[in-house]
C-alpha positions as a Markdown table, in Angstrom:
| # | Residue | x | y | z |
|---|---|---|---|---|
| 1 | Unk | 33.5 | -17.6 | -10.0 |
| 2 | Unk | 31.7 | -16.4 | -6.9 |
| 3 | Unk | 28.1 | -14.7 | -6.4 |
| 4 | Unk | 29.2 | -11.9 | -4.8 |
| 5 | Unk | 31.1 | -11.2 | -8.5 |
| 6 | Unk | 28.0 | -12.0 | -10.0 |
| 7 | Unk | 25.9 | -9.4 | -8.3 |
| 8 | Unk | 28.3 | -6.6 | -8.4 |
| 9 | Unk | 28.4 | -7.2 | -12.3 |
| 10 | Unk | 24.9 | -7.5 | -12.4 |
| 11 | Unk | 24.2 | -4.2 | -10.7 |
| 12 | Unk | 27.1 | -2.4 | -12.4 |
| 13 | Unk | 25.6 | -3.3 | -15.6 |
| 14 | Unk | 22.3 | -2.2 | -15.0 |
| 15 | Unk | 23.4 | 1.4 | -13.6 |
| 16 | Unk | 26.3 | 1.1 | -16.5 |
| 17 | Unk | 29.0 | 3.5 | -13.8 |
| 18 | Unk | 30.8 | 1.7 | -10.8 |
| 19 | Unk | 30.6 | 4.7 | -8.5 |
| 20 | Unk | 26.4 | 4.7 | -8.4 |
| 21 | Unk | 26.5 | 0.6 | -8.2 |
| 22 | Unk | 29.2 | 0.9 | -5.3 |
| 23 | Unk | 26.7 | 2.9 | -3.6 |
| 24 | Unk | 23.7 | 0.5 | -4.4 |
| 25 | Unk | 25.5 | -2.3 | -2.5 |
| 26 | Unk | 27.1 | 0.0 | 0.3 |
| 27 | Unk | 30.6 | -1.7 | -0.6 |
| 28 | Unk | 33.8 | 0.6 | -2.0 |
| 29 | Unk | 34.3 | 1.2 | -5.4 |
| 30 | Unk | 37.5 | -0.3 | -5.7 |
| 31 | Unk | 35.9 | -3.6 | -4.2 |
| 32 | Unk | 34.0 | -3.7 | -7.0 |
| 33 | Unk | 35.9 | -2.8 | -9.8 |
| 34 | Unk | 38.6 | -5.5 | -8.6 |
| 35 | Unk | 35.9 | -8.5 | -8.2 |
| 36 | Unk | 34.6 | -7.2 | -12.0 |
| 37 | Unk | 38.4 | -7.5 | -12.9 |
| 38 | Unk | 38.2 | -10.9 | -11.4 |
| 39 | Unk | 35.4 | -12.1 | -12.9 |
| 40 | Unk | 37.0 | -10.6 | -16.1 |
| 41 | Unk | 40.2 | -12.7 | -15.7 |
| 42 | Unk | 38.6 | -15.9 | -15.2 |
| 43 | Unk | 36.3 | -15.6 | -18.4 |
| 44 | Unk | 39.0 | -14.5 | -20.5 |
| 45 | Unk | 36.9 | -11.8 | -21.9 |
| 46 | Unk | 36.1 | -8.4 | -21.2 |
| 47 | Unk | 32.5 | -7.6 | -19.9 |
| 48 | Unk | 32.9 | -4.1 | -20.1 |
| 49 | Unk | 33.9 | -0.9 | -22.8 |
| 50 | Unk | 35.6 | 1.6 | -20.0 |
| 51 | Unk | 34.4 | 5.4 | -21.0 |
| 52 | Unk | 35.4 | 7.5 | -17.9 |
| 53 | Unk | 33.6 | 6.7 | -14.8 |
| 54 | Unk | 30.8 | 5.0 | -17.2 |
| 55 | Unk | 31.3 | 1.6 | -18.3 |
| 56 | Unk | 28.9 | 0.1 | -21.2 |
| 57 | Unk | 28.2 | -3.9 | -21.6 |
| 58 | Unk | 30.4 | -5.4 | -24.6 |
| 59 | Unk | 28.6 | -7.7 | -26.9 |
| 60 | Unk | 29.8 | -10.7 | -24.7 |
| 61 | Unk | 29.2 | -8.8 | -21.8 |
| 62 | Unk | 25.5 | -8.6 | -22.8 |
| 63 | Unk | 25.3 | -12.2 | -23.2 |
| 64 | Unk | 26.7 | -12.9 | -19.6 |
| 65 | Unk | 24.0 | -10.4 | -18.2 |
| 66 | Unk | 21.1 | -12.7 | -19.3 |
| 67 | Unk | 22.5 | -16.1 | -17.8 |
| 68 | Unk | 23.9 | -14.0 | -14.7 |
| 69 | Unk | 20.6 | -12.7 | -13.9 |
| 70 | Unk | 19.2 | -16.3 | -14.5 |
| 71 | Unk | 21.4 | -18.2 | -12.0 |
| 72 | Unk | 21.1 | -15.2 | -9.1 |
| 73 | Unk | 17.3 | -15.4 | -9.5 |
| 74 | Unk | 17.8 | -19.3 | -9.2 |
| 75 | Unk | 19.7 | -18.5 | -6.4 |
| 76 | Unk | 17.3 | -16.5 | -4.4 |
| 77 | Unk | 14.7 | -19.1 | -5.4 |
| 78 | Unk | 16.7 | -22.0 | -4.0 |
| 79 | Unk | 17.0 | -20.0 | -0.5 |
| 80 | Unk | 13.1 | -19.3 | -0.3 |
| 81 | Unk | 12.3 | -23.1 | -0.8 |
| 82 | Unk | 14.7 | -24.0 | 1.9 |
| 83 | Unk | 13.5 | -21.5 | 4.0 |
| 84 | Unk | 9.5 | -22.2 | 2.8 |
| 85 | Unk | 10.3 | -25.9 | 3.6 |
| 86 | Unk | 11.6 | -25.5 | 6.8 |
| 87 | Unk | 8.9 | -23.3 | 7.9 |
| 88 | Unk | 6.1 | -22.7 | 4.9 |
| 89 | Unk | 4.0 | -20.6 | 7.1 |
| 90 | Unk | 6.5 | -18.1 | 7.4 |
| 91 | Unk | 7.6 | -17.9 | 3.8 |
| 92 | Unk | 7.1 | -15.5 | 0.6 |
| 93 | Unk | 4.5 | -15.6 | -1.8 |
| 94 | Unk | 5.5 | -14.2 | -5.7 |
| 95 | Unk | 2.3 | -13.5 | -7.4 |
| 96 | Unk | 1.4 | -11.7 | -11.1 |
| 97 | Unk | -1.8 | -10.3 | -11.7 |
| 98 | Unk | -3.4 | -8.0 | -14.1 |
| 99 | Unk | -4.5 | -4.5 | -13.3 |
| 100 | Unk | -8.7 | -5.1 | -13.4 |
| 101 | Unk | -7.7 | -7.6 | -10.8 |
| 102 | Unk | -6.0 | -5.1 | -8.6 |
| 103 | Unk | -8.8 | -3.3 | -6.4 |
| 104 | Unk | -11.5 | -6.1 | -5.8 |
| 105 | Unk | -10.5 | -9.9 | -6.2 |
| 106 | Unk | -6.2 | -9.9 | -5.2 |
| 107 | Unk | -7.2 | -7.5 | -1.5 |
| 108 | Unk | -9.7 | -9.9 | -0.7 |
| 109 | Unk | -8.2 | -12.8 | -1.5 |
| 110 | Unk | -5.0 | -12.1 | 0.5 |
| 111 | Unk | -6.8 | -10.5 | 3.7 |
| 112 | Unk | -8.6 | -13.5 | 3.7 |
| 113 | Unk | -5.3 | -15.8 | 3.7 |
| 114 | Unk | -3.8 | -14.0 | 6.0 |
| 115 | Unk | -6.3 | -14.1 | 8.8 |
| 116 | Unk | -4.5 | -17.8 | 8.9 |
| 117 | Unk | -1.7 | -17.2 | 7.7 |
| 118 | Unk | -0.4 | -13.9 | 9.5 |
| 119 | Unk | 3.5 | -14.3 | 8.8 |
| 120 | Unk | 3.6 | -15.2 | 4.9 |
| 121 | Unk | 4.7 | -11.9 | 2.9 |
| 122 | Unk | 3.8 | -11.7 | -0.4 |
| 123 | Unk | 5.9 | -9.8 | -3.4 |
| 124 | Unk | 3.3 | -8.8 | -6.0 |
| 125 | Unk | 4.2 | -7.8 | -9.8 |
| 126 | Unk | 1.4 | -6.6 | -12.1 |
| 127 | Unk | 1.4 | -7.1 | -15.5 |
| 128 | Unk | -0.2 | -7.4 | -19.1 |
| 129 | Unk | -2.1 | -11.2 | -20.2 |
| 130 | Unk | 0.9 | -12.0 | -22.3 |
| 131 | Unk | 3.7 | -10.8 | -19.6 |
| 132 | Unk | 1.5 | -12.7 | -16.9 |
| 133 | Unk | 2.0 | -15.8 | -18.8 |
| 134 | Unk | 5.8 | -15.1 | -19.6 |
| 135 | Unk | 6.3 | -14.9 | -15.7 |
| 136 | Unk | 5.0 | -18.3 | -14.9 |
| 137 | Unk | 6.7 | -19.9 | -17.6 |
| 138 | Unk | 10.2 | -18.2 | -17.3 |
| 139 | Unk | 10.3 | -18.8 | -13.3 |
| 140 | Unk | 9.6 | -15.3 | -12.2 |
| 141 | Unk | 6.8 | -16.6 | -10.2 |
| 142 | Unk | 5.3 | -19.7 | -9.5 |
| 143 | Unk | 1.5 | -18.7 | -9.3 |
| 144 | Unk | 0.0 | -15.6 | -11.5 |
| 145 | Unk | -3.6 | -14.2 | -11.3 |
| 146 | Unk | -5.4 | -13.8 | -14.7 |
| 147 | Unk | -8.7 | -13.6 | -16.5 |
| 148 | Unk | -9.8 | -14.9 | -19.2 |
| 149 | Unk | -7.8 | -18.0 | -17.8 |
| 150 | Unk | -6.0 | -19.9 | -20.7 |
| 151 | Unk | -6.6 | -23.5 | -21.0 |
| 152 | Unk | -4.9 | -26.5 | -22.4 |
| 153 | Unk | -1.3 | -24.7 | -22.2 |
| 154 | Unk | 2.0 | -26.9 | -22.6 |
| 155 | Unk | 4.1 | -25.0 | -20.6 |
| 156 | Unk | 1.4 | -23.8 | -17.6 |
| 157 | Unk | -1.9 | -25.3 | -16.3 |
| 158 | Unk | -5.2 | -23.0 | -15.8 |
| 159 | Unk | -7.8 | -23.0 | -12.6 |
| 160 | Unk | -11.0 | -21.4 | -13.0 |
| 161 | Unk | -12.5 | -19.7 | -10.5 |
| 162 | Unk | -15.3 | -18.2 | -11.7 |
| 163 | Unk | -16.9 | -16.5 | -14.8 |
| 164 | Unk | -18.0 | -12.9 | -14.9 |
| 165 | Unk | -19.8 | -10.5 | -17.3 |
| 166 | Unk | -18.4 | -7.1 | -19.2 |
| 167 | Unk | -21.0 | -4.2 | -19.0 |
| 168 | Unk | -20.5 | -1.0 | -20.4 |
| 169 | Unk | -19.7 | 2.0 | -19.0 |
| 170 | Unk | -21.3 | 5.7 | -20.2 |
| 171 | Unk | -21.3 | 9.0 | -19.4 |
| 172 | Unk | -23.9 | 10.0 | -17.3 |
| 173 | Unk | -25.5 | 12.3 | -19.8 |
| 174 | Unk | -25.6 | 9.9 | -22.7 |
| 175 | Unk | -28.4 | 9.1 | -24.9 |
| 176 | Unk | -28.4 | 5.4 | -23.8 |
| 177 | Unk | -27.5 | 6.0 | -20.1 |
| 178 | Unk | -31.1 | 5.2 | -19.2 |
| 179 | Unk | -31.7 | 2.2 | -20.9 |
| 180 | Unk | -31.9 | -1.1 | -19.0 |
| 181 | Unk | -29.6 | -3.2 | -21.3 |
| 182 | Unk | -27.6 | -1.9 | -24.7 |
| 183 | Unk | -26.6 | -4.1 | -27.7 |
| 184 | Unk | -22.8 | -2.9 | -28.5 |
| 185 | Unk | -23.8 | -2.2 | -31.9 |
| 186 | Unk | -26.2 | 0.6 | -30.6 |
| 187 | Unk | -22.3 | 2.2 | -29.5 |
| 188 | Unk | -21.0 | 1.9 | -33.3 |
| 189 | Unk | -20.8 | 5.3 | -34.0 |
| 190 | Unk | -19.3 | 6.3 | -30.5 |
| 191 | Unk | -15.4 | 7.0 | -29.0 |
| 192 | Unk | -14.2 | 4.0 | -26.8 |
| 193 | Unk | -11.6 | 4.3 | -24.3 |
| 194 | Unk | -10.0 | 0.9 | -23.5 |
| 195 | Unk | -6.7 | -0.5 | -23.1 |
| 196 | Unk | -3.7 | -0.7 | -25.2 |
| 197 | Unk | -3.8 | -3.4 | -28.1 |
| 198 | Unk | -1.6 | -6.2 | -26.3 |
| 199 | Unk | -4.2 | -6.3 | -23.4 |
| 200 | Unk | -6.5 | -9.0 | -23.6 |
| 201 | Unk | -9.2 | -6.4 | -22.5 |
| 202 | Unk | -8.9 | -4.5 | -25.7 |
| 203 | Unk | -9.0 | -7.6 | -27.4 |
| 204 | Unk | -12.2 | -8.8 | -26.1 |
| 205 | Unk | -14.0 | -5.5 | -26.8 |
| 206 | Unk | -12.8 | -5.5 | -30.2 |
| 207 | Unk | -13.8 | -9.3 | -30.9 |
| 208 | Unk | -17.2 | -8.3 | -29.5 |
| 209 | Unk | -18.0 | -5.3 | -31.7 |
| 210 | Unk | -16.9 | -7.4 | -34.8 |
| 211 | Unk | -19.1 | -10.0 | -33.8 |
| 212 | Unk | -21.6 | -7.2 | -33.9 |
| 213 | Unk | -20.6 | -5.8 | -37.3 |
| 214 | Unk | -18.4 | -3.1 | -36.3 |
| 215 | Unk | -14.6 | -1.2 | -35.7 |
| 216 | Unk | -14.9 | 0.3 | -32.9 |
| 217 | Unk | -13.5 | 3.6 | -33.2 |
| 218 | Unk | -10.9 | 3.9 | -30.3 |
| 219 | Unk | -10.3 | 7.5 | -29.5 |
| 220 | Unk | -8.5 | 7.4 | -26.1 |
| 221 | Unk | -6.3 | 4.2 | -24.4 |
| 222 | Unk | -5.0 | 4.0 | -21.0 |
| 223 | Unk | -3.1 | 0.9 | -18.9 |
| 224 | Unk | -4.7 | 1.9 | -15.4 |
| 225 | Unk | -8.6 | 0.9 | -15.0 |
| 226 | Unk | -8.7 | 4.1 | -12.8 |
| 227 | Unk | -7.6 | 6.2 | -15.7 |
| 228 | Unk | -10.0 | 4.8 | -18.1 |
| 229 | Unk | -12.9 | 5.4 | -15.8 |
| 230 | Unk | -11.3 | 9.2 | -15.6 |
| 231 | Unk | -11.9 | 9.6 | -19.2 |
| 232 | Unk | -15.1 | 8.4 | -19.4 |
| 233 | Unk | -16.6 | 10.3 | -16.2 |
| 234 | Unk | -14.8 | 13.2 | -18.6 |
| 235 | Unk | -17.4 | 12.8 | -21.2 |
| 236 | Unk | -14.5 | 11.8 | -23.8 |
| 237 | Unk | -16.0 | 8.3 | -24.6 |
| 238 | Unk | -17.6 | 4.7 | -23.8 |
| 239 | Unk | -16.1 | 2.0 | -22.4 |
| 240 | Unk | -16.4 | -2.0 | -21.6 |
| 241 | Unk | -15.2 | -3.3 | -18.2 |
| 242 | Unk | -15.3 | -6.3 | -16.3 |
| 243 | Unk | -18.2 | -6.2 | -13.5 |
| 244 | Unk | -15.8 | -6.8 | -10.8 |
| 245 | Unk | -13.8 | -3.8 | -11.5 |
| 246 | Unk | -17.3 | -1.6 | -10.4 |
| 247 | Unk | -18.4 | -3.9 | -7.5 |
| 248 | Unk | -17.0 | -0.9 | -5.5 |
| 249 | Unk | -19.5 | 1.4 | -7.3 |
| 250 | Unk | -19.5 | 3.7 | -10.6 |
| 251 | Unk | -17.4 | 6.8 | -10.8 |
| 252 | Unk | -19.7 | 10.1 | -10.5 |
| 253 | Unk | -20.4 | 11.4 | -13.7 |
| 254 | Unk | -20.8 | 7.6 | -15.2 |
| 255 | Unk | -23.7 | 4.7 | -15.1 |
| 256 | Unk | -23.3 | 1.1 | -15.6 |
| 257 | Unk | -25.4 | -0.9 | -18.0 |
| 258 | Unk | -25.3 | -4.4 | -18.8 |
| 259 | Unk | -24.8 | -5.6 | -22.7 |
| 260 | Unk | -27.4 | -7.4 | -24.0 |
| 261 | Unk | -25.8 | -8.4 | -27.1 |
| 262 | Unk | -23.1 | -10.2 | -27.8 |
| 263 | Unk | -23.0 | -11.8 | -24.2 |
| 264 | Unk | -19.6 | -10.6 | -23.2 |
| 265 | Unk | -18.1 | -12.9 | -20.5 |
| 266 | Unk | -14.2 | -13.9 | -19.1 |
| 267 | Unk | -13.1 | -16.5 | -16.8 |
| 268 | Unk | -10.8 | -15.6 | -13.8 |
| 269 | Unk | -8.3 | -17.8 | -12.3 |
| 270 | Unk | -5.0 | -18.2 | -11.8 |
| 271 | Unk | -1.8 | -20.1 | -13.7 |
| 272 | Unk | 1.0 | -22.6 | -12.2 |
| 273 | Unk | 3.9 | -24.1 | -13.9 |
| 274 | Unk | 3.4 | -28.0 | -14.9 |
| 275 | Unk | 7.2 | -28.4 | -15.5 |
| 276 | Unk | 8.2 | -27.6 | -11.3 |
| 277 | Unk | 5.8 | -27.9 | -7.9 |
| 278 | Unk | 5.2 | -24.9 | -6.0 |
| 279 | Unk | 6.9 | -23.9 | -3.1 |
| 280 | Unk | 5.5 | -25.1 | -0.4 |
| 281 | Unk | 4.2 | -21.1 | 1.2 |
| 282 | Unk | 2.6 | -21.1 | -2.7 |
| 283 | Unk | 1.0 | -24.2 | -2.7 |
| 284 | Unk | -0.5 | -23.2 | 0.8 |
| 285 | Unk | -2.0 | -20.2 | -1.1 |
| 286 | Unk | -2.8 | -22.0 | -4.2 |
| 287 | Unk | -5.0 | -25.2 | -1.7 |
| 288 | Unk | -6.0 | -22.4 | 0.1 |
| 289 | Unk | -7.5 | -20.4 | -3.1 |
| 290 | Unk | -9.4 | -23.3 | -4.5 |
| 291 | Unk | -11.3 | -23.8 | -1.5 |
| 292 | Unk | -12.2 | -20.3 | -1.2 |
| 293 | Unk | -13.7 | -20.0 | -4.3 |
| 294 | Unk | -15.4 | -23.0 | -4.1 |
| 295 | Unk | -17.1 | -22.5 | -1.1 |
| 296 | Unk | -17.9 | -19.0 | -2.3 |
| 297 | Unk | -19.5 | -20.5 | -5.7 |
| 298 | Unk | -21.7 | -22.9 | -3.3 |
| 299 | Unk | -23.0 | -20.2 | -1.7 |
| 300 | Unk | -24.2 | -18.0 | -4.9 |
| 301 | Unk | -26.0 | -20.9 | -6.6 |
């Protein structure tokens, strides 16, 4: 069994016709049908259910998929910790994060790295709290930005960097956008936009509001942090965001108002496996994180 039969069944099964992968990997279709054939012959099984110039996984075929895709990604991760060893300062950097830390904390981060680091790349995936954990764990990257940071993991260990507040975001022309501070239950009776459930986000407005009494009554949900500022500059509802996701300033039409009560806090950091040790170009980052934030944090107290 070869990689090169590997990949070609890989991408054949993902485009499911042999003409389109052919194409994808700039080799000739009959190349790759007589690797598949190959590959076929030596498993003594077929991978394949042949319907014209489409092809569809068999059952078995299915199940080769997962461990194929496994051992290429193992692959490609064996080649960047050679290459990272020989030369970490030159290597790539796979990092998760979540979409509230897209626009503020990952740009500054990075363009601060890279003023010392000028020839590491870096191959960034955003995701929700639950996929960001599912990456670290599963090997799809060795170092994933999130907030709240979870603690006391098996599979994954947590660093804190530092703890922020939620405030609440209104319409300009609402009855409480001039008020210095607003208790959530004061927004009982009013339409929230927030995330998805399956976002941490959502969760932590919702946990808040019960604290206070309350279902929030959701009326709009978006995945983008942009989008759900949109809706509320729109007049179509209330929402609860993490500070840092304003730091750049409030979207016209909206004000920003601190809750009073409950105090509504998360922690942002960032998780690393505990079952493997980061490549060396990730451990750079990683060494090179903790002492930025905690020369930052000296600096604010």
């Amino acid at each position: 069994m070869e990689l090169r039969q590997i990949q070609y069944f890989i991408e054949v099964a993902k485009r499911e016709h042999v003409t389109e992968a052919a194409h994808a990997l700039h080799v000739a279709q009959s190349a790759i049908s007589r690797q598949i054939a190959n590959l076929e012959k030596e498993l003594q099984v077929d991978l394949f259910v042949r319907e014209g110039r489409n092809v569809r996984l068999t059952p078995i075929g299915r199940i080769f998929l997962e461990h194929a895709e496994k051992a290429v990604l193992e692959m490609e991760k064996a080649k960047q910790e050679i290459s990272e060893f020989l030369d970490p300062e030159r290597g790539t950097i796979r990092i998760a994060f979540p979409s509230s830390l897209a626009s503020h904390t990952l740009p500054t981060v990075i363009s601060a790295f890279r003023i010392h680091y000028p020839d590491i790349g870096f191959q960034l995936r955003q995701g929700s709290f639950r996929q960001l954990m599912d990456s670290v764990v599963k090997g799809e990257v060795d170092l994933a930005f999130i907030a709240p940071v979870p603690m006391q993991q098996k599979e994954f260990q947590g660093h804190i960097f530092f703890q922020e507040k939620l405030v609440a975001l209104l319409p300009v022309n609402h009855e409480l956008s001039d008020q210095p501070a607003v208790r959530l239950d004061q927004l009982k009776n009013q339409n929230f936009v927030l995330f998805p459930k399956g976002y941490i986000l959502h969760r932590l407005v919702v946990d808040g509001c019960h604290q206070m009494g309350f279902e929030p009554q959701v009326s709009f949900e978006g995945e983008d942090i942009d989008a759900i500022k949109g809706l509320v500059s729109a007049g179509l509802g209330v929402t609860i965001l993490p500070e840092i996701t304003l730091i750049e300033g409030v979207p016209r039409g909206t004000v920003k108002i601190p809750v009073s009560e409950p105090e509504l806090t998360r922690t942002v950091g960032v998780i690393i496996p505990k079952n493997r040790e980061l490549p060396p170009s990730e451990k750079l980052f990683y060494d090179f994180l903790k002492e930025f934030y905690a020369t930052l944090n000296r600096f604010s107290q």
